[in-house]
N, C-alpha and C positions, 0 to 999 in steps of 0.2 A: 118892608119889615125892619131894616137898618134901625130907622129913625125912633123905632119903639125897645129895641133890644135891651138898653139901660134901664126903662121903666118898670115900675112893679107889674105883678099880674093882677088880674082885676077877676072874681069872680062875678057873675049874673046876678048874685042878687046882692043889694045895698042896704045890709041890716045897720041900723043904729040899737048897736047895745050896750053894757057896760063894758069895762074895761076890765075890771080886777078881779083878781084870782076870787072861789069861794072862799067864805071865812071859815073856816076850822071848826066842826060841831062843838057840842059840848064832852063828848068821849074823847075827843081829839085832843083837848083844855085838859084832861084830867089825866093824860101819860104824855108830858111834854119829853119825856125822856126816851120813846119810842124810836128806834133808827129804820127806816126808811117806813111802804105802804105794805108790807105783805100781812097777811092774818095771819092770828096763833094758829098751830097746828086745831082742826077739829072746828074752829069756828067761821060759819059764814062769810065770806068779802063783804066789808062796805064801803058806803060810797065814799067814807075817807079814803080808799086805799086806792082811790084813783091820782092819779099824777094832778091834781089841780094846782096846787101849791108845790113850795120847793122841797117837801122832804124826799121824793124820789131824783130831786139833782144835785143830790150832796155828793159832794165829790168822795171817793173811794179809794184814791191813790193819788199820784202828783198829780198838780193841776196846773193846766197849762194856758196862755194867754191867748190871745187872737191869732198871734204868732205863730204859737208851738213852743213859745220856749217854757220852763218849770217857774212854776211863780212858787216864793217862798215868804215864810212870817205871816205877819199881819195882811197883806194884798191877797195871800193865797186863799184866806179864810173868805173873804169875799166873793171868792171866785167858784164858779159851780163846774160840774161836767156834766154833758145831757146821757140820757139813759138812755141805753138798742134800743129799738123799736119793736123787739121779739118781746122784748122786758115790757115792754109799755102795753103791748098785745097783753100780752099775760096777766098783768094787771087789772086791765078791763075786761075780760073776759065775762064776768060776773054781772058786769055795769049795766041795769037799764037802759031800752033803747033811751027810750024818753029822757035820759039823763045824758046820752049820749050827744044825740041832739041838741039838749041845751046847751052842752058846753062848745058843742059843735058851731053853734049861734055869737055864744060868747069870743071863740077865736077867729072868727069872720069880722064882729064887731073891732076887736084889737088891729085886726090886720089891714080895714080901712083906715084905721088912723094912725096906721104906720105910712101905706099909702098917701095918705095928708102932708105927712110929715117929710116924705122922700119929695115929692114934686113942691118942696117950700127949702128942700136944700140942706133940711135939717135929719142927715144921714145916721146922726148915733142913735137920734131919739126913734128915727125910723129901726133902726135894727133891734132897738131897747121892747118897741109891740110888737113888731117881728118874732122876738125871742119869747115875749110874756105870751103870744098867741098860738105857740109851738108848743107851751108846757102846758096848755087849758085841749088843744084840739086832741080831741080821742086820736090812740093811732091808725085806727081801723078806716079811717079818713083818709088814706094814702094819696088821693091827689089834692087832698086842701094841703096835707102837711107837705108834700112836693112843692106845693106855692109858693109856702113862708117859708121854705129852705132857699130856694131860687131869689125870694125875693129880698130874704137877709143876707144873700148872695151877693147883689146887687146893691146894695145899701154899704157893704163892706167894701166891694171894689172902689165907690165912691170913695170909701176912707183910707183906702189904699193896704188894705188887709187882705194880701192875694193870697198867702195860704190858707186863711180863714174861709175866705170868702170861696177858694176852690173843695174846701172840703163841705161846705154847705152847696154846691152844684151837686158834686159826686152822691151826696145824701139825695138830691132832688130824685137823681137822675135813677138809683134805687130802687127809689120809691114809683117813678115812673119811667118806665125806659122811654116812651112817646116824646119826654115832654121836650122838644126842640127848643124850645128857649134857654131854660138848663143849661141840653147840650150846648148849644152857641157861648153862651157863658162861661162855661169849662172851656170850650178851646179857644176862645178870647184869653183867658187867663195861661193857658199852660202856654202859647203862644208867647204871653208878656215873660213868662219866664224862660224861654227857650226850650218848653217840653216840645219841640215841631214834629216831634214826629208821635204823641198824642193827641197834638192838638189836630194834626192829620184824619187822624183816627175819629174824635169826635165830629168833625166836619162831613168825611165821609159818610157815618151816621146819618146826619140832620138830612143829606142827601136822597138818600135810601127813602126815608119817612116821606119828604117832599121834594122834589126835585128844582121846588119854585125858588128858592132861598137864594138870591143870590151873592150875599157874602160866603154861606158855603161854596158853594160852583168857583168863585173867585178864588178861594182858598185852598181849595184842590187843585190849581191850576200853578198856582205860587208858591205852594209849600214844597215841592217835591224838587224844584230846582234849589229852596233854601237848605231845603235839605242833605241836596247834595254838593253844594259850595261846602256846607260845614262839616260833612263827612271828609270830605279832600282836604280841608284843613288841620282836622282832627288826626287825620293817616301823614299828612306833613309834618306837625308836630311831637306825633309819635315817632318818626323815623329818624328826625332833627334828632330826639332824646336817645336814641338807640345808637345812633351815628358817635353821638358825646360817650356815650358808654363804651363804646367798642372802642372808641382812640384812646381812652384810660386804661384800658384792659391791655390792647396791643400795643402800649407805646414803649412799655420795659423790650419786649420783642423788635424792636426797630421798625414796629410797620405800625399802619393805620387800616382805618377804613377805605381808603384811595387803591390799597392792597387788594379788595373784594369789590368786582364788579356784580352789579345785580342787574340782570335783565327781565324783562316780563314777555312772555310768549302773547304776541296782540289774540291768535286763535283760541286761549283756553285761559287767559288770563292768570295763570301762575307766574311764580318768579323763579329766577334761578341765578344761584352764587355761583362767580369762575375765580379764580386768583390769579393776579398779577402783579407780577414780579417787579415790572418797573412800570408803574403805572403811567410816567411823568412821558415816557418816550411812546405809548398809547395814544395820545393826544395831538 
């Protein structure tokens, strides 16, 4: 399973369709001034007011990059933010199956030629149908749209966009808690950044669902001693800085820390302070 973990998911069936968004009816032409898809009060949904196009990913407040960080000016304007998926629910609620479907077709079609484009190396364009095949798929599709989150996921990690790329697992995994690829994904990543003891967590997961995985099995085996080398470092460095503190505090008093022995009880693991006087002739 290792050797696939990087690669896109592939659904069962191999549609060749088009690529791009619907065009914009003619009602749509005639109030360009419209901000986002919902209907006037009193009047029927239509099928413009599905998310096919970008007017339901205009951003609404700061926008942020791949990163995380506030994009501003001119690059902001360019940049979008995607919509809950309660919001997208809601939207289609109205939607024809039959139109569900098709567009359902339509984001299968993008997301093979994201597909294409990831096993040719070519990672942004892959993430570019990734992303156009995420604003076309209805959301009611919760394990196609888990796909193209995992698998713009994946296409990110390629480009070394790890908090991007972990907040499109996290989406997958939402959307499908099953889907073990995700998972493995997510705790590859939190891993890369030293989340070890989420990355723990999602490992254990993948477990649970399959026991066969063996990069998980591996990694529950390995994490919990990493985890605890960096806890004992983390409690060294904290008492290093506490140590510095204390000889600043007691050094107008003629003592230091050398003053306070601190022992731990091995039976109950507490600690306890004695003071000493002359600490130097203790030794």
């Amino acid at each position: 399973m290792d050797e696939f973990k990087d690669a896109p998911d592939e659904l069962l069936n191999h549609l060749k369709l088009s690529e791009q968004c619907p065009e914009p009816g003619p009602r749509a032409a005639q109030h360009p001034q419209s901000s986002g898809c919902a209907p006037s009060p009193g009047q029927p949904p239509t099928e413009e007011c599905f998310h096919d196009c970008h007017d339901s990913f205009e951003a609404k407040g700061p926008v942020l990059d791949d990163e995380g960080n506030v994009q501003d000016g001119e690059s902001s304007s360019r940049k979008q933010t995607e919509p809950d998926e309660e919001y997208l629910l809601e939207l289609e609620k109205d939607l024809p199956e039959e139109e569900k479907q098709k567009r359902r077709k339509e984001s299968t079609g993008l997301k093979e030629k994201g597909n294409e484009h990831f096993k040719k190396g070519d990672y942004g364009e892959a993430e570019d149908s990734y992303t156009k095949a995420l604003q076309i798929c209805p959301a009611c599709f919760q394990k196609d749209r888990a796909v193209l989150f995992s698998n713009r996921a994946a296409a990110k990690m390629k480009q070394d966009k790890t908090e991007a790329a972990l907040s499109d697992c996290t989406k997958a995994v939402e959307l499908d808690p099953h889907y073990i690829r995700a998972l493995l994904r997510r705790a590859e990543l939190y891993e890369k950044t030293e989340k070890l003891d989420e990355a723990l967590e999602d490992y254990k997961a993948v477990l649970e669902k399959d026991p066969s995985v063996h990069q998980a099995r591996e990694a529950c085996m390995r994490l919990p001693q990493q985890i605890e080398e960096r806890n004992e470092k983390l409690k060294k460095e904290m008492l290093g800085k506490l140590k510095d503190l204390g000889n600043l505090v007691l050094r107008p008093f003629g003592l230091s820390t050398e003053n306070f022995q601190i022992k731990q009880d091995s039976s109950t693991g507490s600690y306890s302070i004695n003071f000493v006087q002359n600490p130097n002739n203790n030794r």
